[in-house]
Every structure is written in C-alpha cells, then in structure tokens.
C-alpha positions in Angstrom: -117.0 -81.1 152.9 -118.0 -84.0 155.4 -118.2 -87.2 154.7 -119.8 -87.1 151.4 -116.4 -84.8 150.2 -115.0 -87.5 148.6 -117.5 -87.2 146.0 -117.5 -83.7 144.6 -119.3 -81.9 147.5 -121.5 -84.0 148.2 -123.8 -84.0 151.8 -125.0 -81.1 153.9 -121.4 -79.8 154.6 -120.5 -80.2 151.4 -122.9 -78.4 149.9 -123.1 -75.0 152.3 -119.2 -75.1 151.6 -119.5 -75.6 148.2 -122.1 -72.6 148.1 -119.8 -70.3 149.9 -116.5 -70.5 148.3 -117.8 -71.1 144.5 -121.1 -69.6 144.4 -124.2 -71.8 143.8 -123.8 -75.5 144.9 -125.2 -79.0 143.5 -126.5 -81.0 145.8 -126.0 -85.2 145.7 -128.7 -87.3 145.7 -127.0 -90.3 147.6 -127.3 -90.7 151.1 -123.7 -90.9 152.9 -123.9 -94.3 153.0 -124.7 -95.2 149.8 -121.8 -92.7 148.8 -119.4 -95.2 150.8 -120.9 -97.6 148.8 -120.6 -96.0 145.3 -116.9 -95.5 146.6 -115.9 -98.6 147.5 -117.4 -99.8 144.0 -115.5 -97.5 142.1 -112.4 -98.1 144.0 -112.9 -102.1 143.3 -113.3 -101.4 139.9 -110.1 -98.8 139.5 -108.4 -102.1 140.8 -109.3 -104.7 139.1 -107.9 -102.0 135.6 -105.1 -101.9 137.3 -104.3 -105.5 137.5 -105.2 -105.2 133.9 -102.4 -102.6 133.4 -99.8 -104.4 135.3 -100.5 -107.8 133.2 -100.7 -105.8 129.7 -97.9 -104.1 130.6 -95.6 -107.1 131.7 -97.0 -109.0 128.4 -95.7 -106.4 126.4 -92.3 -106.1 128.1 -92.3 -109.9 127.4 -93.2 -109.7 124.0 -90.0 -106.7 123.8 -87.8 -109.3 125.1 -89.0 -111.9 123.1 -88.3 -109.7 120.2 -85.5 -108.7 120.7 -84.0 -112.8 121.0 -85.3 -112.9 117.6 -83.6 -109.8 116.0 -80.2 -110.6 118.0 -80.3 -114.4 116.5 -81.6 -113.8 113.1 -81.5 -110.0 112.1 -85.5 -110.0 111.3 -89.0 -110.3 112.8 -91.6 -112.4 111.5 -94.4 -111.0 110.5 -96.4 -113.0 113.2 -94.4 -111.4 115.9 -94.8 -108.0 114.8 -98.3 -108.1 114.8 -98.8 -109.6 118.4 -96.6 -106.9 118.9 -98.4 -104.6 117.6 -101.6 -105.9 119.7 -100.3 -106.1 122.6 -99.0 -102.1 122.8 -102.3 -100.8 121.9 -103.9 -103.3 124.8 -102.0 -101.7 126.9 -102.6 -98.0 125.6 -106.4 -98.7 125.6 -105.9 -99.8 129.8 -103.3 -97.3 130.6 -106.0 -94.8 129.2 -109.0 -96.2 131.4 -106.7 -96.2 134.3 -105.9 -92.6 133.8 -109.3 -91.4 133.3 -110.4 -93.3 136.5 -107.5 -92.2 139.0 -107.4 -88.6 138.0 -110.9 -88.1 139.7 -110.6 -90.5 142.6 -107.1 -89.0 143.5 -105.5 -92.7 143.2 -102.5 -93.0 141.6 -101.2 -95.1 138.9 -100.0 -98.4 139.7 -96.3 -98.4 139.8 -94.8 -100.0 135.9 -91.4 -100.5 136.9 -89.6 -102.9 135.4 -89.3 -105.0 138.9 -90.7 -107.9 137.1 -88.7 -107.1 134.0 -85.4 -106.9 136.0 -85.8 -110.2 137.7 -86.4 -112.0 134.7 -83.2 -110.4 133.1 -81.4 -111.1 136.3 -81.9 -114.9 136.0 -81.4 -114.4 132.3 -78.0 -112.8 133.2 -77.1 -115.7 135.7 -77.6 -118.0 133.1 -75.8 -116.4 130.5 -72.7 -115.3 133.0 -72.8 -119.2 133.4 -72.3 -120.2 130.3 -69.7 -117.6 128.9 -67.9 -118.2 132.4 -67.5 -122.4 131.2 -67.2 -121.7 127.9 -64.3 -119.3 128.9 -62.7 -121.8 131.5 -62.8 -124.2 128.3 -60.9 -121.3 126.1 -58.1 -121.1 128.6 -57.7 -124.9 127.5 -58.3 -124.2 123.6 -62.4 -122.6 122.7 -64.5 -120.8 124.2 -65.3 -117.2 124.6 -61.8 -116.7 124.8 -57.7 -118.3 124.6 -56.9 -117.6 127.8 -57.0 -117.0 131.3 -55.1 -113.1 130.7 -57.3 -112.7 127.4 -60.5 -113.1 129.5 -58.9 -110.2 132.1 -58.3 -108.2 129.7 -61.7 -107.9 128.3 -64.1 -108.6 131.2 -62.3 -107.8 134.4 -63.3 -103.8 134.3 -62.7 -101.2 137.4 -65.3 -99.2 138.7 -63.9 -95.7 138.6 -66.9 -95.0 140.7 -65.7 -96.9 143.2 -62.4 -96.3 143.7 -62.2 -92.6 143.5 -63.5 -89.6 145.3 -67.5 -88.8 144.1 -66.5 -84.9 143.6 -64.4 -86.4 140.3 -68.1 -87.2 138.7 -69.9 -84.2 139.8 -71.0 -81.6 137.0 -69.2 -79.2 139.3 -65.7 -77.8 139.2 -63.4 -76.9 135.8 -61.1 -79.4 134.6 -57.3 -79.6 134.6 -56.7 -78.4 130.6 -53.2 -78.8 130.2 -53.1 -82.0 132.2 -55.9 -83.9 130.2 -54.2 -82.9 126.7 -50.7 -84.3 128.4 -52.6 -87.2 129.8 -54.2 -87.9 126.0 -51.2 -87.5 124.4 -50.1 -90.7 126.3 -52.8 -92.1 124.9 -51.2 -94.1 121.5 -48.7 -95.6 123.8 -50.6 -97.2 126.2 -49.7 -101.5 125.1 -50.9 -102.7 128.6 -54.0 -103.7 130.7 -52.5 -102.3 133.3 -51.1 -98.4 131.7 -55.1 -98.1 129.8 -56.5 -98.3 133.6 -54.1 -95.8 135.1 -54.9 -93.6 132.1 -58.4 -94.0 133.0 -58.0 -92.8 136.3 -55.9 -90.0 135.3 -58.3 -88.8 133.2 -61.2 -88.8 135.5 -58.8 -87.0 138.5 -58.0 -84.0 135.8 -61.3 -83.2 135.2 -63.0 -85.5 132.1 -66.6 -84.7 133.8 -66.5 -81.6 131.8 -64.1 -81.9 129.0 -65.5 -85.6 127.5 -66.1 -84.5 124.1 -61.9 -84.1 122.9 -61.4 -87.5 124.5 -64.2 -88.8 122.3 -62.7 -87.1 119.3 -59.5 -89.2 120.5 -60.5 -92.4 120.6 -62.5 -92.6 117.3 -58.9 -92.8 115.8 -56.5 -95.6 117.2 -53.3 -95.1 115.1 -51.8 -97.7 112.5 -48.4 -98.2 113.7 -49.8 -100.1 116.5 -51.0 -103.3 116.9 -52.7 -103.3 120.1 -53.8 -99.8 119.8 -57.4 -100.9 118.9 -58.1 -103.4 121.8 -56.7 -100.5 124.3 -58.8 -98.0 123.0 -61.6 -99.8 123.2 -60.8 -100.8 126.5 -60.4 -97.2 127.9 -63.5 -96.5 126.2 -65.1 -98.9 128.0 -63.6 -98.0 131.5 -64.7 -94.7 131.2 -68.1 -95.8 130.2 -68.4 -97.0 133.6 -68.4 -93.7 134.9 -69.5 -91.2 132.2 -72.5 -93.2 130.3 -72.6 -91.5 126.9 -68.4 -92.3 126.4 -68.8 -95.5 125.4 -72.0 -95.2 123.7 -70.6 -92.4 121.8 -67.6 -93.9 120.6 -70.0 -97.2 119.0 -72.1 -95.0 117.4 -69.6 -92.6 115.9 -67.1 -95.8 114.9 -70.1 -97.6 113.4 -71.0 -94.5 111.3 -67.6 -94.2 109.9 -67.8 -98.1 108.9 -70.7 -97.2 106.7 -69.3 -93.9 105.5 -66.0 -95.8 104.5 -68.2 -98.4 102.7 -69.8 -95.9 100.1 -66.1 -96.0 98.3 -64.8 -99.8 99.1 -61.7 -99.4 96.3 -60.2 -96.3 98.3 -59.3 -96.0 101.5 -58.8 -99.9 102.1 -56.2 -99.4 104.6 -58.4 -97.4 107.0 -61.3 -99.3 106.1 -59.2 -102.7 107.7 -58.5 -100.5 110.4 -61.7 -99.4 111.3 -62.9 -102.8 111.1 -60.5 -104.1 113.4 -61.5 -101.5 116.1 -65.8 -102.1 115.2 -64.7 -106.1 116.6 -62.7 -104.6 119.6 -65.7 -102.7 120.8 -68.3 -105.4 120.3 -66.1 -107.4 122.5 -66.3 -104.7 125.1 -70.2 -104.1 124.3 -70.3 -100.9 123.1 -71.1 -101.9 119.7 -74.0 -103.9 119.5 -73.9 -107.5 117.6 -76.9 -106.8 115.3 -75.0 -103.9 114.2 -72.0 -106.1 112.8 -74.4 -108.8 111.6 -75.2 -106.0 109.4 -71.9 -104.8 108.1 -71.3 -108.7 107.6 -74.2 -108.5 105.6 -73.4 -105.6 103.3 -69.9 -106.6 102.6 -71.0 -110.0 101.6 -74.0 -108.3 99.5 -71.3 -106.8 97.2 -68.2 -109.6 97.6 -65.3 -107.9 95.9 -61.5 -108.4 96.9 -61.8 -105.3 98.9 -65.2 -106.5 100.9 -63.3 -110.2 101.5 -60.6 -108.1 103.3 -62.9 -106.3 105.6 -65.0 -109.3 106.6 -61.3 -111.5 107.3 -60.9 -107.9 109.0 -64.3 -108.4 111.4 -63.9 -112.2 111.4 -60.5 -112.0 113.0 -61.1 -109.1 115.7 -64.7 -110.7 116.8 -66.2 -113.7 114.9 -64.7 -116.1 117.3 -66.6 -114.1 120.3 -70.1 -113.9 118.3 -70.0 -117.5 118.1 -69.3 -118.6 121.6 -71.3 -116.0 122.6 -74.9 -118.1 123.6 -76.9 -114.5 122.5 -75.3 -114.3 118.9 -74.1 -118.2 118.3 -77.1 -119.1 116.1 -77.1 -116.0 113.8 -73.4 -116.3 113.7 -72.9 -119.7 112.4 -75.7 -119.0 109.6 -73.2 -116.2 109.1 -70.1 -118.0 108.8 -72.1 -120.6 106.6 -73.6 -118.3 103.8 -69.8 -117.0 103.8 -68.3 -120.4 103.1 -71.0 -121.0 100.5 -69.8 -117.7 98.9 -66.3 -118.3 98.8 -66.9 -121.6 97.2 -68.8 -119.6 94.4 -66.5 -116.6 93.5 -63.0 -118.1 92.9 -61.9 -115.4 90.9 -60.7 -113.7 93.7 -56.9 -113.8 94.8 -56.1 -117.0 96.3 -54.0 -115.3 99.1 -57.6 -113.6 100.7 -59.2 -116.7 100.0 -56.9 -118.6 102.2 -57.1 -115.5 104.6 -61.2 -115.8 104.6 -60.4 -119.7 105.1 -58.1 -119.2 108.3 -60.8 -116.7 109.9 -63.8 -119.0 109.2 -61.7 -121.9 110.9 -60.4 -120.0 113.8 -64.1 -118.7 114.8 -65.3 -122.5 115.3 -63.1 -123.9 117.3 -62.6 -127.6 117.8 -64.8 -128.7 119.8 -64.7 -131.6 122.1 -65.6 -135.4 120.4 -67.9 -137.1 122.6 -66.3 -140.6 123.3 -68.7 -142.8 120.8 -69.4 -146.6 121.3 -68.5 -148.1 117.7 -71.3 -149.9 116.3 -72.1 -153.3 116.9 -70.8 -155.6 113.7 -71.9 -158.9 113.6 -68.6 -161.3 114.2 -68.1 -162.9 110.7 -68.1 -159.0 109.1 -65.0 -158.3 111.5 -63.5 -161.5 110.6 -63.5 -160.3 106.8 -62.1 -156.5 107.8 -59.9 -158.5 110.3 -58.5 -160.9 107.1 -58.1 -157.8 104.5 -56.9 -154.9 107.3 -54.4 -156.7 109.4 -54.0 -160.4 108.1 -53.4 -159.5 104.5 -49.3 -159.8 103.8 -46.8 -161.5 100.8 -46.6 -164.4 103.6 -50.4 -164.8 104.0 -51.9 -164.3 101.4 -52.6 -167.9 100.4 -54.1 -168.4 103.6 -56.4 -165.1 103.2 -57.5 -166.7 100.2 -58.5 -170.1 102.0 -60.3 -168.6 104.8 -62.4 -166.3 102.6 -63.5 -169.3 100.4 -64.9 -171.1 103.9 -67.0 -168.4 104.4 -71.0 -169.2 104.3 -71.3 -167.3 100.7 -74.7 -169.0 100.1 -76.1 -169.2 103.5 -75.5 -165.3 104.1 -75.8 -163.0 101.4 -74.4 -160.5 102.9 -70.8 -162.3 102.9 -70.3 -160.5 99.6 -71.1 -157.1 100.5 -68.9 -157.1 103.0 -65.8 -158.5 101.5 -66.6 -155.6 99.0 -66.4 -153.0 101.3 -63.5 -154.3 103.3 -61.4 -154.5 100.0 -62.8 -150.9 98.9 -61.6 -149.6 102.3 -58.5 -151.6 102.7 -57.3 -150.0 99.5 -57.7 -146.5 100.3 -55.7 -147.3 103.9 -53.0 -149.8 102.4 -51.1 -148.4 99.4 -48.7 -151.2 99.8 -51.2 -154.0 99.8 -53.4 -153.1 96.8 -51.1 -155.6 94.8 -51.6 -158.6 97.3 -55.6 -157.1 97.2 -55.7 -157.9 93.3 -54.2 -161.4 94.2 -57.2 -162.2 96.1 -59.4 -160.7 94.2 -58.3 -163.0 91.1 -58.2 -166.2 93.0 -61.3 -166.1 94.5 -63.2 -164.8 91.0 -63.6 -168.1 89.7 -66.0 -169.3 93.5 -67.3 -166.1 94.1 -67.4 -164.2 91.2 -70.8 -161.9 91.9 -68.5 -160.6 95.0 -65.8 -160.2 93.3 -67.4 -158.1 90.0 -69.3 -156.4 93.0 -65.3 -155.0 94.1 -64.5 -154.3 90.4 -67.5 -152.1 89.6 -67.0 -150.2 93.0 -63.3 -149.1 92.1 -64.6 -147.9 88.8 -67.0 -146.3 90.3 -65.4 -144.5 93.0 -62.7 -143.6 90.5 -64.9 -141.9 88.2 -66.8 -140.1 91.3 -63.7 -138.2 92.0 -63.1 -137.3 88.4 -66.5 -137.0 87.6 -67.9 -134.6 90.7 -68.2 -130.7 89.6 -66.1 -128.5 90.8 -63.7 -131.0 92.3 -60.8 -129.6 93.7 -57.9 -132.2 92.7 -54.9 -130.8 94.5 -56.9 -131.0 98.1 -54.7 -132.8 99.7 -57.3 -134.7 101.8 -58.2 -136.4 99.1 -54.8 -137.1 97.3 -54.0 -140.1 99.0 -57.7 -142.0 98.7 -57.7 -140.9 94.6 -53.8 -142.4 94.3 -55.1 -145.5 96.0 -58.1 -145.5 93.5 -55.9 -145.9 90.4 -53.4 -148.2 91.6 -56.0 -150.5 92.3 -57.7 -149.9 89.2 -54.0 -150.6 87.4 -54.0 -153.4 89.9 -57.4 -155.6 88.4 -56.5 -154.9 84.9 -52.9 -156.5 85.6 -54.6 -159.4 87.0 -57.5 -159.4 83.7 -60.4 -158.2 86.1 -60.8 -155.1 83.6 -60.0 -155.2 79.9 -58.1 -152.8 77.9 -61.2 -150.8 76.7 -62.0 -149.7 80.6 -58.4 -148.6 81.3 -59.0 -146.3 77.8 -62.4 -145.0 78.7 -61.0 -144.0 82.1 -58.1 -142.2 80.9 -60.5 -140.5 77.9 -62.3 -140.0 81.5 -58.9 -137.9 82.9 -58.2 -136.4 79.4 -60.9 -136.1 76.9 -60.3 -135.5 73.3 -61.6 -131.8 74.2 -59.2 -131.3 76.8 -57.1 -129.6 75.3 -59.2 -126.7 74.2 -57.8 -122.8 74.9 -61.0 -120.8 75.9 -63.0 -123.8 77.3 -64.5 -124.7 80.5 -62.4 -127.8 80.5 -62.6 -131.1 80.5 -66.7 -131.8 81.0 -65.9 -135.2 81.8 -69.2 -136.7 82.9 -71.2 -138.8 80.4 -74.2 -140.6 81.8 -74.2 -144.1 81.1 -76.7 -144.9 78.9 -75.3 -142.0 76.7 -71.6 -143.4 77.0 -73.0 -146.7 75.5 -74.4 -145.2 72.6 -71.0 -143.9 71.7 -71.0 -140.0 73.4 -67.5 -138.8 74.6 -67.3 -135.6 76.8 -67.2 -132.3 75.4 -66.3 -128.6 76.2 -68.1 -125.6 76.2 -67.5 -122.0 75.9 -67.2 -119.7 78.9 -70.7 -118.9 79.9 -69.2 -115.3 81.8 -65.6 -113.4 82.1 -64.2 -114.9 85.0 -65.7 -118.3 84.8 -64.0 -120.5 87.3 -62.1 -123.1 85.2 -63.0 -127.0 86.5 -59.4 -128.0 84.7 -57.6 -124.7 84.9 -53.5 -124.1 84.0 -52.7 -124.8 87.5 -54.4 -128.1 88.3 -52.3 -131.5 87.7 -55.1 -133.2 89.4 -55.8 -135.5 86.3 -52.2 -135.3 84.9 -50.8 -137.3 88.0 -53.7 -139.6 87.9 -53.1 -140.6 84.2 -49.5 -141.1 84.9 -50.2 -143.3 87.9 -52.3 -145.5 85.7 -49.8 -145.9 83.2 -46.9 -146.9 85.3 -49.2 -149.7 86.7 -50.5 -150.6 82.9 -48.6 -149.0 80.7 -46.6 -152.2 80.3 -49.5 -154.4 79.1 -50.1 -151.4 76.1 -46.9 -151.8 74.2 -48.0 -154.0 71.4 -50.8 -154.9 69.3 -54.7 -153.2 69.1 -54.3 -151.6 72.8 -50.9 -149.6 71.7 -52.3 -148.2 69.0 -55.7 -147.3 70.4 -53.2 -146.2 73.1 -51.2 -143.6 71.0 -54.7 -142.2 69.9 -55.0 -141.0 73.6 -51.0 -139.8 73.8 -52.1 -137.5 71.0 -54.5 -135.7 72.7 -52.7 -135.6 75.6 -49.3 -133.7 74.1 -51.8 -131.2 72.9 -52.7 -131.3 76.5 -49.2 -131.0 78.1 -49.5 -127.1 76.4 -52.6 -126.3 78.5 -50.6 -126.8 81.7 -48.9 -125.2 84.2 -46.4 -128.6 84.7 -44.6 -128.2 87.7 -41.0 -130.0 88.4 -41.9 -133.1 90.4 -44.6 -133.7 87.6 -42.0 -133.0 84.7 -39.7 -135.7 86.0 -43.0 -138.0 86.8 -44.0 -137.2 82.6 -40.3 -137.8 81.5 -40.0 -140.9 83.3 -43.6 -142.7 82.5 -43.6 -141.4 78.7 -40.0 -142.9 78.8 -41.2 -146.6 79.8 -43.9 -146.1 77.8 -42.5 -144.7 74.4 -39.0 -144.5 74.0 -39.1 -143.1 71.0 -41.9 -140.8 71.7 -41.5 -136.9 70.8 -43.6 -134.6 71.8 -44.4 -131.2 69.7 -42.4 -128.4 70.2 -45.7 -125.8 70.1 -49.2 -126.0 71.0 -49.7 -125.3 66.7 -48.2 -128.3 65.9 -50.0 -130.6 68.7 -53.4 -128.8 67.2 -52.7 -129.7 63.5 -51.5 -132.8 64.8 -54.9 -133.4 66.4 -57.0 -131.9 63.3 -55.1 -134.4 60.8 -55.8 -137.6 63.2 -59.7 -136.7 63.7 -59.9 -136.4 59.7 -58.5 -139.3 59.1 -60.4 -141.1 62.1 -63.2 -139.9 60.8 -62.7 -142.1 57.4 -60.9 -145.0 58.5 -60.1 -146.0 62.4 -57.8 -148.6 61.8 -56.0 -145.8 59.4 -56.2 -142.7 62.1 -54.7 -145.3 64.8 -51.7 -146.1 62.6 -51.4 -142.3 61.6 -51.3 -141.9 65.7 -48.0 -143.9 66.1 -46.2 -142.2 62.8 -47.3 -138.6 64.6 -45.5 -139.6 67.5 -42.3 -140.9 66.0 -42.1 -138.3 63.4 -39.3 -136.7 64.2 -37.3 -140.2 65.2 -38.4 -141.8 61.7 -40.3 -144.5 63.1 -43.7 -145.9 61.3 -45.8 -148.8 61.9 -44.0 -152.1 61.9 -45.9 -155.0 60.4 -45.1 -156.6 64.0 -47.2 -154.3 65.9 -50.0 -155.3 63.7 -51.3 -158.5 65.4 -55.0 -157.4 66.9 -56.3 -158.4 69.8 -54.4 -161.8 69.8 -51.3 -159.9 71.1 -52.9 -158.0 73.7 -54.6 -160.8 74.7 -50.9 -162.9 74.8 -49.1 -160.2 76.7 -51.6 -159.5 79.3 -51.7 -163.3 80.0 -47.9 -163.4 80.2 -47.7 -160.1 82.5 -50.5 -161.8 84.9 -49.0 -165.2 85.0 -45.6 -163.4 86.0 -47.3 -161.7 88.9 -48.8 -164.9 89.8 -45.7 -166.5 90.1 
C-alpha cells in the first residue's frame, strides 16, 4: 500500500488497493511524511510503556520475592506488604493492558517478561545461600551445622542426574514399559539401607520403563514400612532422585505425604504409631526439598495448638527427623528458633504430661541448637584492690591462713573507698557457692572482722538470707535440678555457718525452715507450700498459706516426689541443730518437728533421704517418735494449734510431750531456762569453734 501502508492504507497506493480488494476506501489526510512522523511518535511512545512494563513487572517480581522471605521466616504477611502487593500487580495489569492495546495495531510485539532479571538475582541469592549451608556443613562434620558429617551431607545433597547418565530414549513419552521388571525392581524397594543400593534402584527403574508407569511407584513410596529404620530417609531419597528426571515424582509424593499428616491429625488418639511414622518421613522429605518448610511450620503449629501426649510425640517426631536442618538452614533459622522457643515455653506450662516425652521433647529441642562456638572473650577489667579481695577469699583462704586473711582484709582502705565493702560481699557470696569446704573458715572471717567492719559484714549476712530465700521462694522452682543443687547446698551451710558463729539468731534459722516447711505444708489437696511472704507482711505476723487446686491437673510447686526442701531442712539442722537442744529455741524448735512429721506423710522419701532423716532426727532427738499415720500427725497438729492458739508457752511444751509420747518423756523443769540457755550454749558452741 506504499509508503503510507503502515498506517491503515493510507497514500495513493494505499488507497486504489484498498478500493479494489475491500470495496470503498478511506483516504488519509497526512502527507507521507507527516505519516513517518506520526509513526515514529507512536513508536517512541509504545517504548517508553514498555520500559514501564518491564520496571512494573520486575517491581512486582521483587515484591513476590520479598514476600515470600517473609512467609518462609515467619508464616504471615503484614498487612503493609500485602497491600503494596496488591498495588503493585494492578500497576502492572493497568501497563501490560496499554502495552497490548498499542502493539496489537502497530504489529510490535510485547517486550520480552522473562524472568532474566529474576533469575540473576536468585542466582546470587543461591551463591550466597550454597555458601553458607556449604560452611555451616564443613562446621557439622566437626559437631553443628546443617549436618553431622561428611557421609550425612552425601547422603542428602550429593544427587545423580539420571538425565545425564542414561540414554535420552529412557525419558521420552514413547515406548511401553518393562511390567514385570518394575514390580520386581519395586519389590526391592523396602530393602534398600544404602546410598549407594537407592541410586541403582533409581536407575533401574528409569531403564524398565518409569516414563510411563510413575503412578504405582508413587503409590509405593507414600508408605515406607515400620520394621525399618532407614526406610524413611531412602525413600525419600529415591523420591528425590527420580524427581530429577520425572518432575511431578517428587512433588507428588510431598503433597500426598503432607495430606496424610493432616488426615492422620483429625483423630490424634488412634493411629499414633503411623502418625510417628508419617512424621518421621514429612522431616526426611523436607530435607530433600520436596516438602516445603512453611508446610511443617504449620503442622508444628497445629500440634502445639492442641498439646496432648499424643501431639508431644509427633512434634519430638518432626523435631528429631528435621528441626536440626530448619535451624541451620539461613532460609528457615529465624522462624525456627521462634519455633523451638514457644515450644519450650509450652513444655514449661503443661507438666501434666508424662515425664518420659517431656525428657524426649527436651533431648529434641537440645539437639536442634547445637553448641555453638564461644567467642574467646577479654574478662573485664577489675580494678587491682577488688582482685586482691577475690584473690584473699578464692585462693588464699585455708585452716593455715586464715589469720592472715583476716589481717590483710582489715588494712584495706574501708573509709577511703566505699566500695571495699561491696566487694568483699560478693567475693564471700561467690566463694561460698565454689568452696563447700571453706564456708566454715568463711564464717571465721566473717566473725572477726564484724566488730571493724560491721556494715560489710551485715551486708554478707543479709545476702545469704537472701539468696537462700530466692531459691525457695521463686515459683515454680524446680529443686531437684541438679544445676542448681550444689549452689542451694552451699547456701545453707553458710547460713548454718553465721548462726554458729552468732551472725543470725535463733528466730532467722526458724523463719527459714517455716520458709522450707510451712505449717500448711502438709496439706493433702493443696498447691503446696506457698512459701513467699512479702516482708512488710511477714513483720506483721503473716505465715505462708496453701490454697486449693485452681484446675484438675494443677502442677504441684511441692509435689510427692520433690525432696527439694526436705534435704535443705536437714542440711540446716546438722549444721544448727546442735545449738537447739535446750531452752526457748528447743521448744520453739519441736513446734516446727510437728509440722514436719505430718509432712514426712506427704512424701515420696527416697532411701539416701531416709538414712539422711534417720540420722539428723537421731542427733537431734533421740528420743523422738514419729507417728505411725498421717491421722495421727493431723490430730497431732489440730491439738497443738488449739492449744497455741490459747497459750504459746503451753502449745510449745505440748510440742515436746507429742514427740516423746510413745517413749514417756515430758518437759523436764531443766529444759525450762528461756533465752538465758540458748543464749549460754550458742556462746559455748561459738567459742569451741573459735578455738
């Protein structure tokens, strides 16, 4: 149509042709070159909307990626990024429509949206990933990482290419398959324990003919069988081999093992045993990819939405076959230590559930973090005379030196720098949780140096006494942990320690063992013992109480099985029980033993703290007899309160004839001499240990 053709007919030629083939012909009003020019504006235009689509597009693919960070690390959008989201796809539908309508009549096409851009930025993404797994794997051969060792890491990431190493004719859509020697080759299947035996399989499969027969093998593999253990990392690494070849294997088998998780999970009491096994195959599979981690994160998140016995096996069940990989992973690691966090928070809540899972759920949590390298730390600067104070109570402190300790601590610049007494404090503190033995030789100082120093040395008192009554004090305390064993042993020899020596009267050591066994203690039905009084209430006279259960299955702070506070009480009264054997501080002392045989019933009393009871109660009260039924210890209890309730010098004396009722023993007019006694045989006991 000449050179105006490019414009719908336009021009002389144009419109004769135009005429002849269609009938009557419109003629254009441009000249041919203003038609060039129209043309080339057009064509400008058309360009400048494409640039447009290119940049809306690759903002949206950005947005995508972004996205799908966010979902991967924390299961959820925010509602900010779903509505740039949201813009940015109908920007780009609004250009990708103008483009359209403008190349459709010059005959331009669309400007090519492949992901080139898309693919180089998840190529350097992939570089840096492959990075980081590949150290964090070199530093699991030696202990963390990704994984434990160097044959591990074969196992799961060192795949062959099927493509690659067989004929092309094997993937072709062409040819029938060998029947009888794929069910022969599948029936090998279960037996397959090697890297090595699932890779042959693999490429025995593909030579019989899979192309056309992948549907039974599918079927196969959803169902590893029980008797094996390795049967769930093989089949997921045949299913993952295969993948390589035939694209919808693998992502068949995720999908159809991922359904069965949640089909299985709509009746948690039955079918536990296949519910563990599935489990164990869902973490096999994310470790190979097929199943994707935001999947799991969601089965994590419906078992722990309903935390019953059988929901705490399947998550050990998940924890064990793949927590450890989610969080060396750098893609999952955020999400799955929130994960692993809000599951520790819940197995410190419901402790109902059998202790034998709960140690389980413990092991799993531990073993997905790793320990992790500890960066080489420069101590912190302390000024030279604070080292010389932790260097006299850590390492020069000994029966030989003590004296001298002594000496050097009373040259110190006590006036000049206050802080002298702070730090002695804290080095006695923290010698005494470290040095058993020298807690003893600790008191010695401590009494010799009260009468020059005795702000620092109150300042020691009050922090044993306090960090005695934080350990019994602190809800939900767990008092057979045995981290803390040794510093809470150390704590109440020292305490026993400053009473020997008259830094504590008799009225603290009583408050702290009414602090280990309250009056209510022994209470059936009762979350028990409430031990913490705040001070100002204590001073007014309040004493710890029980409480009912506030719901069935109430964890108990003191249950049957706990000896926690048992021991403790005993280890104070082999350092002081001595010093209570005569005068106000026995009897007020007996009040206590009453309450604690009703006590001794509440208890599940193991051997080694039998023989610890026998032996303390022995030194204590040799007379002592305890009731023979938890009836008798309650009446015994009922008839003291009454009577302490009139008279208290009357309910103390009615304490000792309780406990020597069955040896006919009452209160000897000797035992009667008030405070003067306890006053005279402390003395004696402290002078001896001076001595």
């Amino acid at each position: 149509g000449g050179e105006g053709g490019g414009l719908g007919g336009g021009g002389e030629g144009g419109g004769e042709g135009g005429g002849e083939a269609g009938g009557e012909g419109v003629e254009c009003a441009l000249s041919p070159p203003e038609q060039r020019a129209l043309l080339g504006l057009l064509h400008g235009y058309y360009s400048t909307v494409s640039d447009g689509l290119v940049a809306a597009h690759s903002e949206l693919r950005s947005i995508e990626r972004s996205n799908q960070k966010a979902l991967l690390a924390r299961g959820e959008l925010s509602e900010e990024a779903a509505a740039a989201h949201e813009r940015a796809r109908k920007a780009h539908e609004r250009v990708l429509t103008a483009a359209r309508a403008m190349g459709e009549p010059l005959g331009v096409p669309l400007p090519s949206l492949s992901a080139g851009g898309d693919e180089e930025e998840e190529k350097k993404e992939s570089v840096v990933v492959s990075l980081s797994t590949s150290a964090n794997a070199d530093d699991g051969e030696s202990g963390g990482g990704l994984y434990a060792d160097a044959e591990e890491r074969a196992f799961y990431e060192q795949l062959p290419d099927l493509r690659a190493v067989l004929p092309a004719v094997l993937f072709s859509e062409e040819g029938d398959a060998d029947t009888s020697g794929l069910e022969e080759a599948m029936r090998r299947l279960p037996s397959c324990s090697s890297r090595r035996e699932v890779d042959d399989l693999a490429s025995e499969l593909t030579m019989r003919g899979l192309r056309s027969a992948r549907r039974p093998l599918v079927r196969a593999l959803l169902s590893p069988p029980a008797s094996a253990a390795d049967a769930p990392r093989c089949y997921a690494r045949l299913a993952a081999v295969l993948s390589g070849a035939f694209k919808h294997v693998g992502s068949e088998v995720g999908s159809l093992v991922a359904a069965e998780f949640e089909q299985l999970a709509e009746r948690p009491e039955q079918d536990l045993p296949a519910r563990l096994r599935n489990a164990a195959y869902v973490g096999e599979l994310v470790r190979f990819g097929l199943v994707s981690p935001p999947s799991v994160f969601g089965m994590f998140k419906a078992c722990a939405g309903a935390f019953s016995a059988a929901q705490l096996g399947v998550v050990v069940a998940l924890l064990e076959a793949c927590g450890r990989f989610l969080h060396a992973s750098p893609a999952s690691h955020e999400r799955m230590d929130a994960m692993l966090g809000a599951l520790s928070q819940l197995r410190s809540v419901h402790r109902a559930l059998p202790p034998d899972l709960l140690a389980e759920l413990d092991a799993a949590i531990a073993a997905c973090r790793p320990a992790e390298e500890i960066e080489a730390r420069a101590a912190p600067e302390l000024p030279p005379l604070q080292r010389y104070v932790l260097h006299l109570l850590h390492e020069q402190l000994t029966a030989g030196t003590a004296e001298v300790v002594v000496r050097q601590l009373r040259k110190l610049p006590w006036r000049d720098e206050p802080e002298v007494g702070r730090w002695f404090a804290a080095a006695a503190l923290s010698a005494a949780e470290v040095r058993f033995h020298a807690i003893p030789l600790l008191a010695t100082v401590c009494s010799h140096l009260l009468p020059f120093q005795e702000a620092a040395v109150l300042r020691v008192v009050d922090g044993a006494v306090e960090a005695l009554r934080l350990v019994i004090d602190r809800p939900g305390i767990d008092f057979d942990a045995a981290k803390q064993s040794r510093r809470r042993g150390c704590l109440v020899r020292l305490v026993g320690e400053l009473y020997a020596y008259r830094l504590l009267d008799s009225r603290a050591i009583l408050r702290i063992l009414y602090w280990l066994v309250p009056k209510q203690a022994g209470v059936w039905g009762r979350v028990v013992p409430i031990t913490h009084v705040p001070a100002h209430a204590e001073a007014a006279g309040a004493e710890p109480a029980a409480r009912p259960l506030l719901r069935h299955g109430e964890p108990l702070l003191d249950g049957p099985a706990d000896c926690g506070r048992l021991r403790m009480a005993l280890s104070l009264l082999d350092v002081v029980g001595g010093f209570f054997s005569r005068g106000l501080a026995r009897r007020r002392l007996d009040v206590w033993l009453v309450y604690l045989s009703r006590y001794l019933f509440c208890k599940t009393v193991s051997v080694d703290v039998r023989f610890a009871l026998h032996d303390t109660l022995a030194a204590l009260r040799p007379q002592l007899v305890l009731p023979d039924s938890y009836e008798q210890a309650c009446a015994a209890v009922a008839r003291l309160e009454t009577v302490m309730a009139d008279d208290q010098a009357q309910g103390e004396a009615l304490a000792h004839e309780l406990l020597h009722e069955a040896a006919g023993a009452g209160a000897t007019s000797g035992e009667e001499e008030g405070e003067e006694g306890e006053e005279a045989a402390a003395e004696a006991a402290a002078e001896a240990r001076r001595q």
